[in-house]
DRENTORKOL-3810 file (N, C-alpha, C; in nm, 4 decimals):
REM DRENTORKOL-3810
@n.u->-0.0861; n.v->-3.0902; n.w->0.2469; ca.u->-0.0330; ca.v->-2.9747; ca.w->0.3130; c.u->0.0813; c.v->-2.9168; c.w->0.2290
@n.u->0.0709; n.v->-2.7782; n.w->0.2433; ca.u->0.1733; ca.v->-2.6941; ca.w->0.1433; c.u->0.3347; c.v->-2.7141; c.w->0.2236
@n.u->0.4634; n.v->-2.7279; n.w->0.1990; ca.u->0.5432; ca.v->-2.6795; ca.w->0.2002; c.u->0.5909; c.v->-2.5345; c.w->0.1939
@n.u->0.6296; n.v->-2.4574; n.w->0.3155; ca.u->0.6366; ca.v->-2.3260; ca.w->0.3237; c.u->0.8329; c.v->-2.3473; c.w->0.3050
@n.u->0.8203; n.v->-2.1917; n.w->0.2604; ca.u->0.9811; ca.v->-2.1296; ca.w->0.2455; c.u->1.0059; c.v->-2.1587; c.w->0.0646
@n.u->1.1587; n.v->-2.1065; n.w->0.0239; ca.u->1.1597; ca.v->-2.1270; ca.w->-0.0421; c.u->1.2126; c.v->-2.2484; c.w->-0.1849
@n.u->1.2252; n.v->-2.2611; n.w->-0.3133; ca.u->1.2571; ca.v->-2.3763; ca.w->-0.3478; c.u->1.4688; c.v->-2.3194; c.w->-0.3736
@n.u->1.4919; n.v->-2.4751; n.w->-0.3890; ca.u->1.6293; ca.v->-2.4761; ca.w->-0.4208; c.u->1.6579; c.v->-2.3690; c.w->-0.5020
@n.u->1.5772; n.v->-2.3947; n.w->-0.6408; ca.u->1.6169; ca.v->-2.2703; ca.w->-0.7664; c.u->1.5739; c.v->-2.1698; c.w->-0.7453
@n.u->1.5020; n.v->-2.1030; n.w->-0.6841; ca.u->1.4758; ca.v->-1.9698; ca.w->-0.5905; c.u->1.5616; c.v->-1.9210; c.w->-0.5541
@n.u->1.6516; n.v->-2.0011; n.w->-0.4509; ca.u->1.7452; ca.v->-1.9563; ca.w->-0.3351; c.u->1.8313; c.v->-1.9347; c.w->-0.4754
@n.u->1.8910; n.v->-2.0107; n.w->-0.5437; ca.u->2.0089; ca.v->-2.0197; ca.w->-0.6732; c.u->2.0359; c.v->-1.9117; c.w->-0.7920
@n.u->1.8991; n.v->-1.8810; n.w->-0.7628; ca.u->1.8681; ca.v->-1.7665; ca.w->-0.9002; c.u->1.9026; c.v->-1.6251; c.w->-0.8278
@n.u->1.8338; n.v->-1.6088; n.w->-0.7217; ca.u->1.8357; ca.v->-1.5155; ca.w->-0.6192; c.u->1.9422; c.v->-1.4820; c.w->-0.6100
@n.u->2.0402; n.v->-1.6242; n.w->-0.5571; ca.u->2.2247; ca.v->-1.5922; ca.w->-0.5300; c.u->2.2748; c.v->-1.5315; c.w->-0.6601
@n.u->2.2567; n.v->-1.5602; n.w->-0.7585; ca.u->2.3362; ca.v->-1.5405; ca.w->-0.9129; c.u->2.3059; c.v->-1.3953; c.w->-0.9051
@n.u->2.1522; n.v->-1.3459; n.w->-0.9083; ca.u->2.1224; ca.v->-1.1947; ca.w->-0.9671; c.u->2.2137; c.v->-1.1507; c.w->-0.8259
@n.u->2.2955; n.v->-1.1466; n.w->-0.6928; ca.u->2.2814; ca.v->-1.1100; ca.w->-0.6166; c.u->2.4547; c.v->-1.0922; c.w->-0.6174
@n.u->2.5316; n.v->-1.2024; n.w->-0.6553; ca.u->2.6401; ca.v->-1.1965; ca.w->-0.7376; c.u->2.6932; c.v->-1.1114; c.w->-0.8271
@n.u->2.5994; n.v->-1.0853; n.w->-0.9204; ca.u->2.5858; ca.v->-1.0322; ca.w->-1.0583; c.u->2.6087; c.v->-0.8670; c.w->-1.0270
@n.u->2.4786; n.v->-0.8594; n.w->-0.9677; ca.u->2.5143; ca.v->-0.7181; ca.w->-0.8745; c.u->2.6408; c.v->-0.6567; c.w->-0.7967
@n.u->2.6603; n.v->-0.7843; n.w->-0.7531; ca.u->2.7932; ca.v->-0.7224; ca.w->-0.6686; c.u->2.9018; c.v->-0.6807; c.w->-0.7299
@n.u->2.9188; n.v->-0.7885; n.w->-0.8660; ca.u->3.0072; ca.v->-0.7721; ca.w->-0.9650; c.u->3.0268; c.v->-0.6228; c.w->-1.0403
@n.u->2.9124; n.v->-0.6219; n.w->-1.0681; ca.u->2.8768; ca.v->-0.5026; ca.w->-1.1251; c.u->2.9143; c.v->-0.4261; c.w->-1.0896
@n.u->2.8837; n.v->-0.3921; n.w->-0.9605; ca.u->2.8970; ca.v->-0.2806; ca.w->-0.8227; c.u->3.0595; c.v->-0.2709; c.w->-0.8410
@n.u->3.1216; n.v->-0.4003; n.w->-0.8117; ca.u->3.2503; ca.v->-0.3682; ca.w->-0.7810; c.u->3.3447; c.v->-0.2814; c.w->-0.8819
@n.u->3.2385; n.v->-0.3468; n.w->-1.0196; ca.u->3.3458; ca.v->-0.3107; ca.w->-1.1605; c.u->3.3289; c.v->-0.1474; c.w->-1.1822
@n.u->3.1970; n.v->-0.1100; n.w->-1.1276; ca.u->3.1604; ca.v->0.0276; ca.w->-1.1684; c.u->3.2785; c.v->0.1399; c.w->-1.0631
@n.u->3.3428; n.v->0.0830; n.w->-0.9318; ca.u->3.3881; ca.v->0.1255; ca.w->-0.7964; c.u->3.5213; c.v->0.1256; c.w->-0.8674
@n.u->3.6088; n.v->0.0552; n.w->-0.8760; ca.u->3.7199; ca.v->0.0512; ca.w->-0.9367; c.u->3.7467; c.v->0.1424; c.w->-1.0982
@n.u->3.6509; n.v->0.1518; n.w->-1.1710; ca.u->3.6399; ca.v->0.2952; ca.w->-1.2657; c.u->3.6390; c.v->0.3566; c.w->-1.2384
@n.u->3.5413; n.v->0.4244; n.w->-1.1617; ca.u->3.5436; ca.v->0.5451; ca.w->-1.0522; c.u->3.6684; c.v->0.5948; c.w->-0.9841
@n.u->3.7046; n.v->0.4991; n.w->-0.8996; ca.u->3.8557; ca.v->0.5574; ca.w->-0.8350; c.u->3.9447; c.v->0.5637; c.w->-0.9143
@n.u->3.9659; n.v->0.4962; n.w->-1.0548; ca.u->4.0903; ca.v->0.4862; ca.w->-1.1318; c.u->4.0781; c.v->0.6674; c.w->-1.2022
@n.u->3.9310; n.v->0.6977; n.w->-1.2578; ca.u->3.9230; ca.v->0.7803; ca.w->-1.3393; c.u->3.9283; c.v->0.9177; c.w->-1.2371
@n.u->3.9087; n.v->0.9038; n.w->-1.0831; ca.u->3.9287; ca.v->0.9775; ca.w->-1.0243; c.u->4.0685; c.v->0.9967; c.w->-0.9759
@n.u->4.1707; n.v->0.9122; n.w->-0.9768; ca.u->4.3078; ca.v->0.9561; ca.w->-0.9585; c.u->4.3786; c.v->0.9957; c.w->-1.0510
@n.u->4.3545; n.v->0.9740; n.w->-1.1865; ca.u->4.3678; ca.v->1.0324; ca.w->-1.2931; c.u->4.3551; c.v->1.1793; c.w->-1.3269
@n.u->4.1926; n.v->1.2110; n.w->-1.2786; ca.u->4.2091; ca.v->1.3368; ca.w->-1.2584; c.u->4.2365; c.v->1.4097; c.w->-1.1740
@n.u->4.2531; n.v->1.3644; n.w->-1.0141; ca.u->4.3799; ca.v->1.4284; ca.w->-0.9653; c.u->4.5163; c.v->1.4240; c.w->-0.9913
@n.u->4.5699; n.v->1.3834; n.w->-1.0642; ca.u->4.6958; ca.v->1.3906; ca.w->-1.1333; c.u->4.6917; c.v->1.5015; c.w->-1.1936
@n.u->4.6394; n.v->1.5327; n.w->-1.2643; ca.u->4.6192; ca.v->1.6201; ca.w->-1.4249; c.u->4.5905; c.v->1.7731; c.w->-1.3768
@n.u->4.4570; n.v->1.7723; n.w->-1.2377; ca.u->4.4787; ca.v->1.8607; ca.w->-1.1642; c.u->4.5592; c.v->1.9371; c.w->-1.1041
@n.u->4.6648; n.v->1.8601; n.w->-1.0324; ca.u->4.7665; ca.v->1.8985; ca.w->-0.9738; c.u->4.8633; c.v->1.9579; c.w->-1.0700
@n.u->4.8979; n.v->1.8718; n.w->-1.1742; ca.u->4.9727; ca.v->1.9532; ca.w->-1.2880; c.u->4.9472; c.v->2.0724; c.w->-1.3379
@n.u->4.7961; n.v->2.0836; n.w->-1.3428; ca.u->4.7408; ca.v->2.2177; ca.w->-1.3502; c.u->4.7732; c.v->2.3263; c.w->-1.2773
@n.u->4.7340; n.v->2.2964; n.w->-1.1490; ca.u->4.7933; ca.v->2.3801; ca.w->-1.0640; c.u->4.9415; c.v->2.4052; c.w->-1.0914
@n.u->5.0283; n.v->2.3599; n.w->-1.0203; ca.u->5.1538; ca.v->2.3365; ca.w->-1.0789; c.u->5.2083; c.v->2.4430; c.w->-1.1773
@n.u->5.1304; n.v->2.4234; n.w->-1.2907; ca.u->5.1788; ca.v->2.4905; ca.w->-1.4236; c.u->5.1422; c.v->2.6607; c.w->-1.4076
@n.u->4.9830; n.v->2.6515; n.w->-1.3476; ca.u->4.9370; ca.v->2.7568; ca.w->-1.3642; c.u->5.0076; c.v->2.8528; c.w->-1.2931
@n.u->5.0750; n.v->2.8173; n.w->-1.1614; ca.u->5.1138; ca.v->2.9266; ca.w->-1.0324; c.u->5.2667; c.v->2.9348; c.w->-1.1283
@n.u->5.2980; n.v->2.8650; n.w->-1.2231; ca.u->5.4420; ca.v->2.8679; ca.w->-1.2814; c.u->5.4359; c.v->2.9745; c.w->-1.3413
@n.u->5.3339; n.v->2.9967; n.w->-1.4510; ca.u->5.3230; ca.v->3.0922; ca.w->-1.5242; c.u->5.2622; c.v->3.2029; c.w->-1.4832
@n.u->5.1743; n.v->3.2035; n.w->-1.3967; ca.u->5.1453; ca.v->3.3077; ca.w->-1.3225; c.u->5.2618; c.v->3.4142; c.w->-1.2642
@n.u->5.3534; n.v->3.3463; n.w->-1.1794; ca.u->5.4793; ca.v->3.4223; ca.w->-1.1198; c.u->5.5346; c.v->3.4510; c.w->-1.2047
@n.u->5.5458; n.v->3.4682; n.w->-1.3581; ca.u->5.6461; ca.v->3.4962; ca.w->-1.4493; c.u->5.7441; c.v->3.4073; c.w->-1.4273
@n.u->5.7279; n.v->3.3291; n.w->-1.4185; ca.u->5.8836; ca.v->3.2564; ca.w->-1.4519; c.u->5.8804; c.v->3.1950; c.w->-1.5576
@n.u->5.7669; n.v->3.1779; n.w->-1.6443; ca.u->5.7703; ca.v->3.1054; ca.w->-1.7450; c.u->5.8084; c.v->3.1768; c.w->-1.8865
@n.u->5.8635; n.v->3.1194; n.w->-1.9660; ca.u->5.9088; ca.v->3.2061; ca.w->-2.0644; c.u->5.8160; c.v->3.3216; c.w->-2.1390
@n.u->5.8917; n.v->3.4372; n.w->-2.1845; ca.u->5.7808; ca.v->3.5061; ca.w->-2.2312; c.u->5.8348; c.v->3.5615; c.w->-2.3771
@n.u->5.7058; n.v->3.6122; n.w->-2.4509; ca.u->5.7325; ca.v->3.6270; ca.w->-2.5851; c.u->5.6855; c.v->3.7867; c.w->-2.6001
@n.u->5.6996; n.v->3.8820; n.w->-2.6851; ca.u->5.6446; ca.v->3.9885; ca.w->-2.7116; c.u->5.5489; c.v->3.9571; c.w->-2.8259
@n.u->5.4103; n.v->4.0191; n.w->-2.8167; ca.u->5.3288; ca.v->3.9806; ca.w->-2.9514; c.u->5.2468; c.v->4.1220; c.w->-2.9355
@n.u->5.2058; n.v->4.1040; n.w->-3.0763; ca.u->5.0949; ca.v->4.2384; ca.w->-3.1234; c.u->4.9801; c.v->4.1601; c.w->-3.1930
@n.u->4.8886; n.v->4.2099; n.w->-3.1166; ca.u->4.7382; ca.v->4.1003; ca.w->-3.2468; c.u->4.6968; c.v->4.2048; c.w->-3.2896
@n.u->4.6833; n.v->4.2447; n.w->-3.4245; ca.u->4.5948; ca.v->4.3350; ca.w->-3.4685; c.u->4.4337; c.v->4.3182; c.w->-3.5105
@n.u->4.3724; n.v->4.3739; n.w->-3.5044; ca.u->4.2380; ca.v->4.3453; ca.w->-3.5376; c.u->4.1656; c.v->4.3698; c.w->-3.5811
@n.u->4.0471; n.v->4.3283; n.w->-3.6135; ca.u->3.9871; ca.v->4.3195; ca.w->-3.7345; c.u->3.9569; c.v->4.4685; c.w->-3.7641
@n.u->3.9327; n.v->4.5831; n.w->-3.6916; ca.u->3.9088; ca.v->4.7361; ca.w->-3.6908; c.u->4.0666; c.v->4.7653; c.w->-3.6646
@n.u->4.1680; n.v->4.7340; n.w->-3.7201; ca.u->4.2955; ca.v->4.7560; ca.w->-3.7257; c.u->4.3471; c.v->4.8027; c.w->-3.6108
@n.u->4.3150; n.v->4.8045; n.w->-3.5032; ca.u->4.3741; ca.v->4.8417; ca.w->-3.3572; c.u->4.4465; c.v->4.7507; c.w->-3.3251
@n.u->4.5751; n.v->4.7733; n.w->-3.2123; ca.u->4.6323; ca.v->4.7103; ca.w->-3.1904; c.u->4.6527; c.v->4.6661; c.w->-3.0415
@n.u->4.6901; n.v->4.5573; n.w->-3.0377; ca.u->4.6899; ca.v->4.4984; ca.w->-2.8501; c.u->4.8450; c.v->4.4896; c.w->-2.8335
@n.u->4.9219; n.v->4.5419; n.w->-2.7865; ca.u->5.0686; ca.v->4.5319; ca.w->-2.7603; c.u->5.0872; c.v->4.3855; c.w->-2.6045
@n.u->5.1418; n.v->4.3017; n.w->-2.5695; ca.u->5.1449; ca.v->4.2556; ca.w->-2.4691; c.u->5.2612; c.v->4.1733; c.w->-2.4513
@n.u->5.2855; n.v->4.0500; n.w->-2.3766; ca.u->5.3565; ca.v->3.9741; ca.w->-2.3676; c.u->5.2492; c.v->3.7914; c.w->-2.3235
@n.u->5.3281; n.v->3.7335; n.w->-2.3989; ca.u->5.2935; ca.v->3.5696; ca.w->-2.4170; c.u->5.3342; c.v->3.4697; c.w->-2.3071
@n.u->5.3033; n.v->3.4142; n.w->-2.2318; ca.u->5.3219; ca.v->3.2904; ca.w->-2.1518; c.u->5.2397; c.v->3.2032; c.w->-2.2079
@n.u->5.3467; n.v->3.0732; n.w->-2.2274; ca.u->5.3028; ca.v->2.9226; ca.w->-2.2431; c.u->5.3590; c.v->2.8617; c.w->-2.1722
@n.u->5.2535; n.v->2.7391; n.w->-2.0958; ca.u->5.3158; ca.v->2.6547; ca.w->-1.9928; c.u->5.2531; c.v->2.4933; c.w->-2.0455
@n.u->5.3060; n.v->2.4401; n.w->-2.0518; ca.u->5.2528; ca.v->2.3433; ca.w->-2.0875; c.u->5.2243; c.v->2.2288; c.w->-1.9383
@n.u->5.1649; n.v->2.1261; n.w->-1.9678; ca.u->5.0688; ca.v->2.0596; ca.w->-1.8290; c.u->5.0189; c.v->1.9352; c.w->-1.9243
@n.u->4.9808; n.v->1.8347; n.w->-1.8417; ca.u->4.9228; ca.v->1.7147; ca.w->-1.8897; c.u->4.9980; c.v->1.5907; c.w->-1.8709
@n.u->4.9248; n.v->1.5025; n.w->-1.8593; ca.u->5.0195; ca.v->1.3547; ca.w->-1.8680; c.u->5.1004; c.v->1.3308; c.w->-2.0031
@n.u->5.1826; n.v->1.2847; n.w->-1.9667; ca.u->5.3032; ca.v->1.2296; ca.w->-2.0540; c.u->5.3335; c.v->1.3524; c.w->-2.1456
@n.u->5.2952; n.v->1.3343; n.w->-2.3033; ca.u->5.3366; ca.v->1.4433; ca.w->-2.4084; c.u->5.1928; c.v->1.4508; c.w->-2.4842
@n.u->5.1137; n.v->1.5013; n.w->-2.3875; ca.u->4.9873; ca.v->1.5247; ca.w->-2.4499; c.u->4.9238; c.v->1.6551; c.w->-2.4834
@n.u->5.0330; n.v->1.7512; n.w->-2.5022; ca.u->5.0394; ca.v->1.8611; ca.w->-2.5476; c.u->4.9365; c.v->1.9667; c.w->-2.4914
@n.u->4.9136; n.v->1.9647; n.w->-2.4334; ca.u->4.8094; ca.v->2.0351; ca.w->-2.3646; c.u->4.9058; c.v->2.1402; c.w->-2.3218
@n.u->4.8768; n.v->2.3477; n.w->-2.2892; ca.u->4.9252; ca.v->2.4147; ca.w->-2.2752; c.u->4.7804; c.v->2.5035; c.w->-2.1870
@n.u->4.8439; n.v->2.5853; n.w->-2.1368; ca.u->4.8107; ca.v->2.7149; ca.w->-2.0652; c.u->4.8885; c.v->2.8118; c.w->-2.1347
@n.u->4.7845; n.v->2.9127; n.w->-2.1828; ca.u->4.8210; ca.v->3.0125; ca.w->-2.2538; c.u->4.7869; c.v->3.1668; c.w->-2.1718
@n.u->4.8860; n.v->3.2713; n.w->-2.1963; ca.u->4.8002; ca.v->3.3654; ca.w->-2.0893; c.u->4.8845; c.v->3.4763; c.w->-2.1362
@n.u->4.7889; n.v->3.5803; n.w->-2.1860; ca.u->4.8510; ca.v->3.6767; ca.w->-2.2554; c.u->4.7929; c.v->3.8400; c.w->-2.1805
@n.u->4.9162; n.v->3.8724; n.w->-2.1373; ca.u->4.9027; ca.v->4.0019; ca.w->-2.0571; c.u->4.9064; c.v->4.1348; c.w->-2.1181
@n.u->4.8732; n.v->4.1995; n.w->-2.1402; ca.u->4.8566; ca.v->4.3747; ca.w->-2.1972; c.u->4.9881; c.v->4.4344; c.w->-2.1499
@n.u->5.0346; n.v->4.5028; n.w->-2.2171; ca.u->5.1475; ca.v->4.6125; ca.w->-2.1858; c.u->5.0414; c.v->4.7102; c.w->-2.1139
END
């Protein structure tokens, strides 16, 4: 007569891949949220910067670009800079006279 159900190393192998998975699962969950608060950080700075320079309060420069058909763009320069730590990242936004 057969023995029904399953063997020891069945149940053992089963547990490991089942482990393995979870591991996995967990490691992939914790990247996810890290790389997602990260970029709400960076976001927010964005924002932040952008409504800065938007309202004019951010410093401004006078510039002329001339171009390649020699016409000229008269305007004014805003730079705001944004980003974690000193990672140089800027918002640039150049308005027409």
């Amino acid at each position: 007569m057969r023995n029904t159900g399953f063997s020891l190393v069945e149940v053992l192998v089963a547990l490991l891949i089942a482990v393995i998975t979870v591991i996995t699962l967990l490691t992939f969950l914790t990247t996810s949220l890290r790389i997602y608060h990260n970029s709400n950080k960076l976001i927010e700075r964005i924002h932040a910067e952008a409504s800065y320079v938007e309202s004019y309060m951010a410093p401004e420069e006078d510039l002329t670009i001339i171009m390649n058909n020699g016409k000229t763009i008269d305007g004014k320069l805003q730079i705001g800079e944004y980003g974690l730590g000193n990672s140089g990242k800027r918002i640039i936004l150049f308005r027409r006279n």
